[in-house]
VOFIFI-777149 format. One record per residue (C-alpha): x, y, z; residue number from 1; residue in three letters. Coordinates in steps of 0.02 Angstrom, whole numbers, plus 50000, padded with zeros to 5 digits. Example, Ala and Ser with C-alpha at 12.3 -4.5 7.8 and 13.67 -1.06 7.14 Angstrom:
<rs>
<r X="50615" Y="49775" Z="50390" n="1" res="ALA"/>
<r X="50684" Y="49947" Z="50357" n="2" res="SER"/>
</rs>
This chain:
<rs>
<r X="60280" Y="59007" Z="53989" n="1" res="UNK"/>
<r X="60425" Y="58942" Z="53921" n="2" res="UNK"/>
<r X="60396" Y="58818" Z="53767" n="3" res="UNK"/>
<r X="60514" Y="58691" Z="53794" n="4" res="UNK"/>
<r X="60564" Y="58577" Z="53619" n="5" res="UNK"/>
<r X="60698" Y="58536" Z="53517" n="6" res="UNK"/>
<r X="60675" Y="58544" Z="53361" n="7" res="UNK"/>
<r X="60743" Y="58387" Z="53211" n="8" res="UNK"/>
<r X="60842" Y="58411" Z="53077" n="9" res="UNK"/>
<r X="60890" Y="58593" Z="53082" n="10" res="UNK"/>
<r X="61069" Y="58573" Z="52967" n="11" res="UNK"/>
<r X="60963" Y="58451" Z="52862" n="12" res="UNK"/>
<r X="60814" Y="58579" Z="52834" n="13" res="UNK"/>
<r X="60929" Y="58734" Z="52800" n="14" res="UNK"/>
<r X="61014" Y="58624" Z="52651" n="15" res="UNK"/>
<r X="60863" Y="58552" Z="52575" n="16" res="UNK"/>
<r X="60777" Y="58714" Z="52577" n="17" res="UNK"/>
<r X="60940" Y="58835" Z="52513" n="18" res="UNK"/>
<r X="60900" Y="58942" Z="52632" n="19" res="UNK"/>
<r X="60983" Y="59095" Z="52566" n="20" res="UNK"/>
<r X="60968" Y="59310" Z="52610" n="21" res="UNK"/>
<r X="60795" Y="59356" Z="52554" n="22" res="UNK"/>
<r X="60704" Y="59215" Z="52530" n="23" res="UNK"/>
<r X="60535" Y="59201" Z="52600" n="24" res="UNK"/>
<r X="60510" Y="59047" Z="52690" n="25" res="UNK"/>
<r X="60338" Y="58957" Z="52781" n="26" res="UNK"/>
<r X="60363" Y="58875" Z="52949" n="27" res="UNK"/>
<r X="60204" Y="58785" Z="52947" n="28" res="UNK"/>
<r X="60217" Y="58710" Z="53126" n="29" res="UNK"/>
<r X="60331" Y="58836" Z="53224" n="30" res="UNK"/>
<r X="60321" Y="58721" Z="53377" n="31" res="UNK"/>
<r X="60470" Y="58776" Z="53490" n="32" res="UNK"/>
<r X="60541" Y="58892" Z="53349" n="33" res="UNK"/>
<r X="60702" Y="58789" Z="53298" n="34" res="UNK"/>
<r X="60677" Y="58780" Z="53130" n="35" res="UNK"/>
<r X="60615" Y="58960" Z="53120" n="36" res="UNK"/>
<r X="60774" Y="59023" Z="53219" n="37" res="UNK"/>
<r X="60896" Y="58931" Z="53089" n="38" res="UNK"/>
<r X="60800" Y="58996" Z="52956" n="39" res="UNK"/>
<r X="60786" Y="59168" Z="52984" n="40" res="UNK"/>
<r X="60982" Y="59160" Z="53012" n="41" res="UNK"/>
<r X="60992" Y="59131" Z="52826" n="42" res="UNK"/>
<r X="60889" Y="59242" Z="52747" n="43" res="UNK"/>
<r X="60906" Y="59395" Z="52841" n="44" res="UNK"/>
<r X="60921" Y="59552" Z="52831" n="45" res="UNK"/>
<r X="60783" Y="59555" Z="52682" n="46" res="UNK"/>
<r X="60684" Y="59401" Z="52701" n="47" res="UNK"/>
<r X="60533" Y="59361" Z="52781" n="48" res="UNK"/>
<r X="60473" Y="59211" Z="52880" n="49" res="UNK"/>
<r X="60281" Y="59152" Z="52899" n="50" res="UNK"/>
<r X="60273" Y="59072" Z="53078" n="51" res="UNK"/>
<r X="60132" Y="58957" Z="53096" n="52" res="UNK"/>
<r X="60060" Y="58858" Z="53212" n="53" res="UNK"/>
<r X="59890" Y="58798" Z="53298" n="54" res="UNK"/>
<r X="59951" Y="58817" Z="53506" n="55" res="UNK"/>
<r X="59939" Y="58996" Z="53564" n="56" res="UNK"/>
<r X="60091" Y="58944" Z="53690" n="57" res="UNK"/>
<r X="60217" Y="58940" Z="53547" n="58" res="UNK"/>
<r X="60141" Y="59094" Z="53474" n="59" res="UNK"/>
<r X="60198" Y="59170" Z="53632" n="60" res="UNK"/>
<r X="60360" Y="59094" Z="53641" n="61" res="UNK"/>
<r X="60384" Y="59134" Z="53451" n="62" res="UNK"/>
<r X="60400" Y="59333" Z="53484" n="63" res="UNK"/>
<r X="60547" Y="59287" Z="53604" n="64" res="UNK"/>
<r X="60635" Y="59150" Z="53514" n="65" res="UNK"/>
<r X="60640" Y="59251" Z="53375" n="66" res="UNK"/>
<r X="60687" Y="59416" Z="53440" n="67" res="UNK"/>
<r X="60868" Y="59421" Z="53382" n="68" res="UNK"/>
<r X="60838" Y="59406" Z="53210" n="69" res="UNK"/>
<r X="60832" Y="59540" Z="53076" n="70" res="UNK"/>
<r X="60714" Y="59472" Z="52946" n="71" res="UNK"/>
<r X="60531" Y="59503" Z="52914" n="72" res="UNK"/>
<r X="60408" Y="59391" Z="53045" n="73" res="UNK"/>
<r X="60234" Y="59357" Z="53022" n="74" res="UNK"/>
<r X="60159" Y="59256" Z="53155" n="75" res="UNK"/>
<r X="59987" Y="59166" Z="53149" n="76" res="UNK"/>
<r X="59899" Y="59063" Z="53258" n="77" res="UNK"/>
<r X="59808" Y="58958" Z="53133" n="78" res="UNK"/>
<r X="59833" Y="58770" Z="53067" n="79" res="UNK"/>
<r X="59950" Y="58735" Z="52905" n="80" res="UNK"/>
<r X="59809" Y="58664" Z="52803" n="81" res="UNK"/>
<r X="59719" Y="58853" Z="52790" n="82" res="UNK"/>
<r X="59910" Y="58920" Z="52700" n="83" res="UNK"/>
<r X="59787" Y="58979" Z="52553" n="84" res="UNK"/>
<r X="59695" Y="59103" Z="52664" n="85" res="UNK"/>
<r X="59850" Y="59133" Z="52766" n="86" res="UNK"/>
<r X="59933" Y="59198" Z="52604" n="87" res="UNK"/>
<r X="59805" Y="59291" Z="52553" n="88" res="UNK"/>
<r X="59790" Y="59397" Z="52714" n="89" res="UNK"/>
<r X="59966" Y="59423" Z="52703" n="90" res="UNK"/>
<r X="59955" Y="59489" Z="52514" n="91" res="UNK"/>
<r X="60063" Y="59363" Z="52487" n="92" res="UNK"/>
<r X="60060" Y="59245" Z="52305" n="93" res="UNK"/>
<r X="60187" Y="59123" Z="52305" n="94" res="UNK"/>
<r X="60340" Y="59084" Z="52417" n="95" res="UNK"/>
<r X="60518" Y="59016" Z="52416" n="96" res="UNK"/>
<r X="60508" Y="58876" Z="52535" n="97" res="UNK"/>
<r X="60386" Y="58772" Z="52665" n="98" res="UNK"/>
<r X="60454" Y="58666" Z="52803" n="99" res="UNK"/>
<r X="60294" Y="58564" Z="52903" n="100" res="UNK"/>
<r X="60341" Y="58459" Z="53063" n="101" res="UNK"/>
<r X="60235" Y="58344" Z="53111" n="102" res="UNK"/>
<r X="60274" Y="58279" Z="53277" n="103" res="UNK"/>
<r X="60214" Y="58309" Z="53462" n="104" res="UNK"/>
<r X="60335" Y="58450" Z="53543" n="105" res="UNK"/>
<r X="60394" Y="58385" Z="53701" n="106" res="UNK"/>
<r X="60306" Y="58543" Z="53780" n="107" res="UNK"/>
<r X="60134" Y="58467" Z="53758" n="108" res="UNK"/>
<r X="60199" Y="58309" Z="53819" n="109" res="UNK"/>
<r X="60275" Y="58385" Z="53985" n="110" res="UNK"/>
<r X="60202" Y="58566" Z="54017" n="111" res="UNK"/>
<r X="60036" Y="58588" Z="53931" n="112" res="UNK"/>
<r X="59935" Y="58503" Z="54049" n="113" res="UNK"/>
<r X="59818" Y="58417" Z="53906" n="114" res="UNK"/>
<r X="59835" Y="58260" Z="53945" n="115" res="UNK"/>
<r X="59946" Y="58200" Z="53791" n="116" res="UNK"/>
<r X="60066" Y="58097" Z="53899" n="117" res="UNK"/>
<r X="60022" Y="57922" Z="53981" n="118" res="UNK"/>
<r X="60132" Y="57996" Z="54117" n="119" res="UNK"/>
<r X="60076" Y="58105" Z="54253" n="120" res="UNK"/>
<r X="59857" Y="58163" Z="54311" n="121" res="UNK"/>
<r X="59806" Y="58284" Z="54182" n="122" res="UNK"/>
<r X="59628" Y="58316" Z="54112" n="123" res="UNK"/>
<r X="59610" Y="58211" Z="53948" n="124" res="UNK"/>
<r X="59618" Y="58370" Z="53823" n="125" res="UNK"/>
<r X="59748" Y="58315" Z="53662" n="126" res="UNK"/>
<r X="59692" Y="58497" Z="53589" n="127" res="UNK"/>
<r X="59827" Y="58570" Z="53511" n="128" res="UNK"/>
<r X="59721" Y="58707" Z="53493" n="129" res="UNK"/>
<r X="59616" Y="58747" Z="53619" n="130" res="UNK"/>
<r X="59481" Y="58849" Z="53521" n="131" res="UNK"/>
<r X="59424" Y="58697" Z="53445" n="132" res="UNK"/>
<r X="59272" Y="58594" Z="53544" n="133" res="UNK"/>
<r X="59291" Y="58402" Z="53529" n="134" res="UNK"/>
<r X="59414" Y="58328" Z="53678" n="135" res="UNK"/>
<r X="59494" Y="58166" Z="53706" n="136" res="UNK"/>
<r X="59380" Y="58125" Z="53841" n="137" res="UNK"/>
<r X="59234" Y="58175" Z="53697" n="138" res="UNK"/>
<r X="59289" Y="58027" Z="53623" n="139" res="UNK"/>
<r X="59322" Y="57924" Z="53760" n="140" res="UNK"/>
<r X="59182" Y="57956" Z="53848" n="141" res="UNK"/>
<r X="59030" Y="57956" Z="53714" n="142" res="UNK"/>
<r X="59080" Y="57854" Z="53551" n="143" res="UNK"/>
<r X="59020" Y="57683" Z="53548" n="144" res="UNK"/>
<r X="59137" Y="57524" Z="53498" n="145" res="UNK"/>
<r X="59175" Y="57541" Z="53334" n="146" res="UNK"/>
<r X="59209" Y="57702" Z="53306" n="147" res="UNK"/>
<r X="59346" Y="57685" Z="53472" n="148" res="UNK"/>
<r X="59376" Y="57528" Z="53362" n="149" res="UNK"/>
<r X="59426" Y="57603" Z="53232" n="150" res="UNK"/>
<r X="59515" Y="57756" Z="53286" n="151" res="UNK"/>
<r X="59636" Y="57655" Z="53387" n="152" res="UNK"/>
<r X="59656" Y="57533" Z="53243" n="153" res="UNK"/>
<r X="59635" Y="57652" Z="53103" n="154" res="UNK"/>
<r X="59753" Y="57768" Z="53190" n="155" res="UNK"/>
<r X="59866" Y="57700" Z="53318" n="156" res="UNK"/>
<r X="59897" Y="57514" Z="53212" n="157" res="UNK"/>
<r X="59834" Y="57445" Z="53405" n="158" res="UNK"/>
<r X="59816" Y="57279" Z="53366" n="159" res="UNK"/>
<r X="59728" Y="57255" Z="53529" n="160" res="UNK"/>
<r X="59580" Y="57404" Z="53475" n="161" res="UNK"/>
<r X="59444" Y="57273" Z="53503" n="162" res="UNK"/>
<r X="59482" Y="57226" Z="53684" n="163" res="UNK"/>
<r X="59546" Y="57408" Z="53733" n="164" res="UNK"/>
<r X="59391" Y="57486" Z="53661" n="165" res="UNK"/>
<r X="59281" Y="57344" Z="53757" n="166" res="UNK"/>
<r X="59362" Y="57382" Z="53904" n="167" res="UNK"/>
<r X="59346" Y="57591" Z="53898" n="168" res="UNK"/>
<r X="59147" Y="57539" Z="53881" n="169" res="UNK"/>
<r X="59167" Y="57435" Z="54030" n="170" res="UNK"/>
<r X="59238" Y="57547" Z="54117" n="171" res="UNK"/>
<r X="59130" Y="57678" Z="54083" n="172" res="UNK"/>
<r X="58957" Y="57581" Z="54112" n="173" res="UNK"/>
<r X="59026" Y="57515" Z="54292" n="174" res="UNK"/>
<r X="59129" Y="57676" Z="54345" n="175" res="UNK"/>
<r X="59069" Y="57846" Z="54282" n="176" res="UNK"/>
<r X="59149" Y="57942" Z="54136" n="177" res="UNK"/>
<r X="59354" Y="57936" Z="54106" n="178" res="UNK"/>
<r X="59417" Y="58103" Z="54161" n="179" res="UNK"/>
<r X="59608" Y="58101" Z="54158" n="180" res="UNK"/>
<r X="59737" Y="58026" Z="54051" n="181" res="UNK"/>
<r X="59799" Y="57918" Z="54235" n="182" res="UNK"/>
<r X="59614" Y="57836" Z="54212" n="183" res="UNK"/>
<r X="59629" Y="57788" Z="54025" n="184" res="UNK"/>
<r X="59811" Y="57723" Z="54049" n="185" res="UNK"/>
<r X="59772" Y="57619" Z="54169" n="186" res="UNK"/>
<r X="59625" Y="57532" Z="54068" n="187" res="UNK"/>
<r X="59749" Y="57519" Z="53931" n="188" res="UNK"/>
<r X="59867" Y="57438" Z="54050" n="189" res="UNK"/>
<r X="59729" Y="57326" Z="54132" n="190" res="UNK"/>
<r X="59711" Y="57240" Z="53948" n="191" res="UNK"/>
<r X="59876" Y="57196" Z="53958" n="192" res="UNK"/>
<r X="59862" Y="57065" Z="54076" n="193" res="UNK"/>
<r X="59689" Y="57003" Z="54034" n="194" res="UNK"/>
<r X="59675" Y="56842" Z="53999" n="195" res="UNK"/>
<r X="59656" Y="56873" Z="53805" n="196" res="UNK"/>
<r X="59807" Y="56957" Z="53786" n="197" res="UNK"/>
<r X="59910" Y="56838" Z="53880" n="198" res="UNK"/>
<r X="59836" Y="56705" Z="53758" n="199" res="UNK"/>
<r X="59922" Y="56779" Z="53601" n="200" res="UNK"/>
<r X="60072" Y="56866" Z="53706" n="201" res="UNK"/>
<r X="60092" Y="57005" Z="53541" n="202" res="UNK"/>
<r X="60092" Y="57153" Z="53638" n="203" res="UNK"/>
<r X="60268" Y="57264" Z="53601" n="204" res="UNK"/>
<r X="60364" Y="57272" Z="53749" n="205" res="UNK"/>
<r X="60489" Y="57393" Z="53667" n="206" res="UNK"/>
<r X="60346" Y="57541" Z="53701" n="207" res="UNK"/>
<r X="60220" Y="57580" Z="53841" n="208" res="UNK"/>
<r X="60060" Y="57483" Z="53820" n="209" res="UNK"/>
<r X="59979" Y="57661" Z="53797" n="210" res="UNK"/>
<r X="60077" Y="57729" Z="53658" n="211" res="UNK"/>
<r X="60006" Y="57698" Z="53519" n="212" res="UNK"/>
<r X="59797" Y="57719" Z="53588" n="213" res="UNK"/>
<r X="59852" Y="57900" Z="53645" n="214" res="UNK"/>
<r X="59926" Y="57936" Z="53485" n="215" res="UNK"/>
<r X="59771" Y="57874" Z="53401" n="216" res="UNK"/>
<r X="59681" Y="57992" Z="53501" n="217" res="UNK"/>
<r X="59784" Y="58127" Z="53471" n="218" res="UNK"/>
<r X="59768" Y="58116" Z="53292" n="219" res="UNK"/>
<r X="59576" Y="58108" Z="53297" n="220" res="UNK"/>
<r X="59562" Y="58247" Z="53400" n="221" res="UNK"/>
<r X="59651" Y="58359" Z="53304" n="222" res="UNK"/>
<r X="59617" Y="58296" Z="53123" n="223" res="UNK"/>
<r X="59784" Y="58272" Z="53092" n="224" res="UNK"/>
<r X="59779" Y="58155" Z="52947" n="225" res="UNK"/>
<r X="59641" Y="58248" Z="52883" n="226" res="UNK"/>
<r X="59726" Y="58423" Z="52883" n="227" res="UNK"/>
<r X="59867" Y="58355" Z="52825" n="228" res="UNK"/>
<r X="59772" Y="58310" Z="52672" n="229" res="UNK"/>
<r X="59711" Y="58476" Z="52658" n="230" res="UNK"/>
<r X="59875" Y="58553" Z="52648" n="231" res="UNK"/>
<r X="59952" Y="58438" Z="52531" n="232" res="UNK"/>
<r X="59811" Y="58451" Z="52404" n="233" res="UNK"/>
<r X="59836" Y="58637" Z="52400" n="234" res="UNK"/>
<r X="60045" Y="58674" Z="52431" n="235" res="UNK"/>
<r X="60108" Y="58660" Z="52255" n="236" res="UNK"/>
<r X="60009" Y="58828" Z="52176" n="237" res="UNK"/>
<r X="60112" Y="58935" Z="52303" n="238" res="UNK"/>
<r X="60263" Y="58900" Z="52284" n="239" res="UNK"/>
<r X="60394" Y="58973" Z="52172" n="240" res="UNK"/>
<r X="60490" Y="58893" Z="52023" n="241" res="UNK"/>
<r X="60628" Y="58805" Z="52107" n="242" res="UNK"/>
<r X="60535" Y="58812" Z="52262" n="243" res="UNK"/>
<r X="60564" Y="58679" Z="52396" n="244" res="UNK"/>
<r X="60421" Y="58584" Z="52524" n="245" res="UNK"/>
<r X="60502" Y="58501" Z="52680" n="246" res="UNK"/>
<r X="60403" Y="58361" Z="52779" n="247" res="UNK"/>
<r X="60447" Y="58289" Z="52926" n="248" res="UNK"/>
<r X="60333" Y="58150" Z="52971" n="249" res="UNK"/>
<r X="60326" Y="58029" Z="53128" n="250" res="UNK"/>
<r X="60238" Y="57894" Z="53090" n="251" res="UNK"/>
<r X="60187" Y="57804" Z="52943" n="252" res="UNK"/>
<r X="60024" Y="57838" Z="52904" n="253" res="UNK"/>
<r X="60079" Y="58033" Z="52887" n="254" res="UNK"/>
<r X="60236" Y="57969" Z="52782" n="255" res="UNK"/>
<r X="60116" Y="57881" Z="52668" n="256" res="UNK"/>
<r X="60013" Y="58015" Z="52625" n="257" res="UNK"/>
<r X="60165" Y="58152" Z="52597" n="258" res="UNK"/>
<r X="60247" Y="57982" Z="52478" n="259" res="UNK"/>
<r X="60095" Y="57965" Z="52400" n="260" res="UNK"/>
<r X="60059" Y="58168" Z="52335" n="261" res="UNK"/>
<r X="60247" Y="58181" Z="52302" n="262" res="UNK"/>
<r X="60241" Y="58033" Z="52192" n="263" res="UNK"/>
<r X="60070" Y="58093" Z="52109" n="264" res="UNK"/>
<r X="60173" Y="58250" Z="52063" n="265" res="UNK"/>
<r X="60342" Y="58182" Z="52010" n="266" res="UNK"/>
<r X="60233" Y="58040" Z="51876" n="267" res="UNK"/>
<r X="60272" Y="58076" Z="51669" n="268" res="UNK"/>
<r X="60138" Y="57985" Z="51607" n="269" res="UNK"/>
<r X="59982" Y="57910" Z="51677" n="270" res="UNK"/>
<r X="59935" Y="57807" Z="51544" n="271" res="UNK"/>
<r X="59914" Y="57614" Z="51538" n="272" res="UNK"/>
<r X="60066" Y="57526" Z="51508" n="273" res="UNK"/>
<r X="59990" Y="57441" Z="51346" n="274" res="UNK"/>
<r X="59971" Y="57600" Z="51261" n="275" res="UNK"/>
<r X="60095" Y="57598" Z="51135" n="276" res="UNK"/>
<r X="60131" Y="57803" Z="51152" n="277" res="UNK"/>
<r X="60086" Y="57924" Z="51284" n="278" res="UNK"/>
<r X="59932" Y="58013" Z="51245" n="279" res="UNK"/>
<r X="59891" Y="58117" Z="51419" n="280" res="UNK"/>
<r X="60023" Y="58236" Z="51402" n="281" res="UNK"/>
<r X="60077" Y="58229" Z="51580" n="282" res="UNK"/>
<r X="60215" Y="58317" Z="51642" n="283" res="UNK"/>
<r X="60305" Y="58306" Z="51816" n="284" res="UNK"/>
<r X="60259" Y="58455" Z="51912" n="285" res="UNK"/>
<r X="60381" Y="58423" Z="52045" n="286" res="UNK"/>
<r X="60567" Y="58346" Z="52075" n="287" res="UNK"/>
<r X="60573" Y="58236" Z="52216" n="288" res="UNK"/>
<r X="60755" Y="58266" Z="52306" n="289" res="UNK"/>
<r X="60746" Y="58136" Z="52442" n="290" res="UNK"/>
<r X="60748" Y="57974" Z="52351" n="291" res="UNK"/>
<r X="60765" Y="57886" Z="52502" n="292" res="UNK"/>
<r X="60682" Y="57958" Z="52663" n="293" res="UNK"/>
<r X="60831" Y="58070" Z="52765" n="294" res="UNK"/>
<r X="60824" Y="57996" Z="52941" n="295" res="UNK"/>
<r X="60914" Y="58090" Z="53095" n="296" res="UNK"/>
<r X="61103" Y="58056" Z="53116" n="297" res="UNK"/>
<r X="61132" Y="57941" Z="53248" n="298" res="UNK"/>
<r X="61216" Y="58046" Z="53362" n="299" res="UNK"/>
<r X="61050" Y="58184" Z="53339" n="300" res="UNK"/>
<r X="60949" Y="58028" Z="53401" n="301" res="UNK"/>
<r X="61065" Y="57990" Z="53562" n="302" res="UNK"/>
<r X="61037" Y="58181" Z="53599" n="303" res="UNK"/>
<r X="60857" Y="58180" Z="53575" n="304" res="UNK"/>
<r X="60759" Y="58025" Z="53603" n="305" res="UNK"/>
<r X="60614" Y="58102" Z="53521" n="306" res="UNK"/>
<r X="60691" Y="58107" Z="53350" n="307" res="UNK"/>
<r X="60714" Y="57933" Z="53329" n="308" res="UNK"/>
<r X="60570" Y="57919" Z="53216" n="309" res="UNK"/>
<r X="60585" Y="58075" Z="53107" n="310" res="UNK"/>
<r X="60584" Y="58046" Z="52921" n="311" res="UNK"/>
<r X="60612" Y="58192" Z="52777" n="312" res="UNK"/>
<r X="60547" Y="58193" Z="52606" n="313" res="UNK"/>
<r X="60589" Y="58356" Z="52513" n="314" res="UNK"/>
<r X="60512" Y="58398" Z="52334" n="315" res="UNK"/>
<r X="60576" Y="58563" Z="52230" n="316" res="UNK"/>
<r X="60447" Y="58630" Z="52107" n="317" res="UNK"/>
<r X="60479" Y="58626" Z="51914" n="318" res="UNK"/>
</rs>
């Protein structure tokens, strides 16, 4: 199958990382393999790229894309948040630089038949990787109101989380389990023009009423916040002096936590502001290169809608 995405920021990712011959260089979400492909043009002949991600389809497309090149390629089907065991399988201690995407490839959207989309009938998977157990229509189907409550508040910003998890229960109690992400779209869709919502008229009409319940979903299914945390927690000990993390987030709640451990590692001194000298001794660990979160060029955004909410925070190690 052919794993059809297009990757963000490739000219801004080879700059930010230095991507130079030899280097050695963690693609922590290989996706569709266009970050890996601009990388590995850079550090070949001698260096060595650590392909990672959680869908065996890009796995498979990964030994294709990358065919051409001359470097070193390790490819694992794991998640970014286990890097630490990753490493250490590899014999590997420390590394030159880590890139992590974190958006939806427009292959699970279109051609993974999961369910990810509002468009389309597909079985209501979100599993990026299918070895793990819990679904989409797990959720759906067997968690009472406020944990759906919270997810698509918690998780999607849905203002309207009350009324569309009411309505899922509804649905479910008068029509038999949700099956397919048609079914839950529609439900979504059907609060829309309740009565409620055409009370308060707040509903965004520059996205699909669905948007932002699915991504909710998505997240919970997958643990995305939580492996995220993971990861971030644990980066810093493996990379080199000098070395560079790349994050490119796509919504805010993933952009919040990457600010927040950057900021954590870039703070001088943690003590209260009415001490009159420092007395924790502590250093920055980090130097944070993005100041202000890189965005996609406007023209990258005309060619590919899905960028349009891309943001970049880079950090180089001390």
């Amino acid at each position: 199958m052919t794993y059809h995405h297009t990757s963000v920021m490739r000219s801004e990712i080879l700059r930010y990382l230095n991507c130079r011959p030899g280097m050695i260089v963690v693609d922590g979400t290989f996706g569709g393999g266009g970050h890996s492909a601009a990388i590995c043009s850079q550090i070949q002949p001698d260096g060595l790229l650590i392909g990672i991600d959680q869908d065996k389809d890009a796995i498979g497309n990964a030994k294709i894309k990358l065919r051409p090149y001359a470097c070193d390629i390790h490819l694992v089907h794991d998640n970014f948040a286990n890097l630490p065991n990753i490493l250490a399988n590899l014999d590997i201690a420390v590394v030159d630089g880590i890139v992590i995407d974190l958006g939806l490839s427009f292959h699970h959207l279109k051609y993974s038949g999961r369910g990810f989309s509002f468009a389309g009938d597909e079985p209501l998977d979100m599993r990026m990787d299918v070895r793990t157990e819990i679904t989409a229509k797990d959720i759906v189907n067997k968690s009472d109101f406020q944990k759906l409550r919270k997810i698509f508040y918690d998780y999607g910003e849905e203002r309207r989380a009350s009324l569309i998890a009411r309505k899922i229960i509804r649905e479910r109690e008068e029509s038999g389990p949700i099956h397919t992400n048609r079914q839950l779209t529609q439900i979504i869709c059907n609060v829309r023009s309740s009565r409620a919502y055409n009370r308060k008229k707040t509903w965004r009409k520059t996205i699909h009423p669905a948007t932002k319940v699915f991504m909710a979903l998505r997240i919970a299914v997958n643990q995305e916040l939580e492996k995220l945390e993971i990861f971030m927690s644990a980066f810093y000990k493996f990379l080199k002096p000098k070395g560079r993390l790349c994050v490119i987030s796509f919504h805010s709640l993933e952009d919040r936590i990457v600010k927040q451990y950057f900021n954590r590692l870039a703070q001088e001194c943690i003590c209260p502001k009415d001490f009159p000298i420092c007395v924790c001794d502590q250093k920055a660990s980090v130097r944070i290169l993005t100041k202000k979160v890189i965005r996609p060029s406007a023209s990258e955004i005309q060619a590919n809608a899905m960028a349009r909410s891309a943001k970049m925070r880079v950090i180089e190690k001390l």
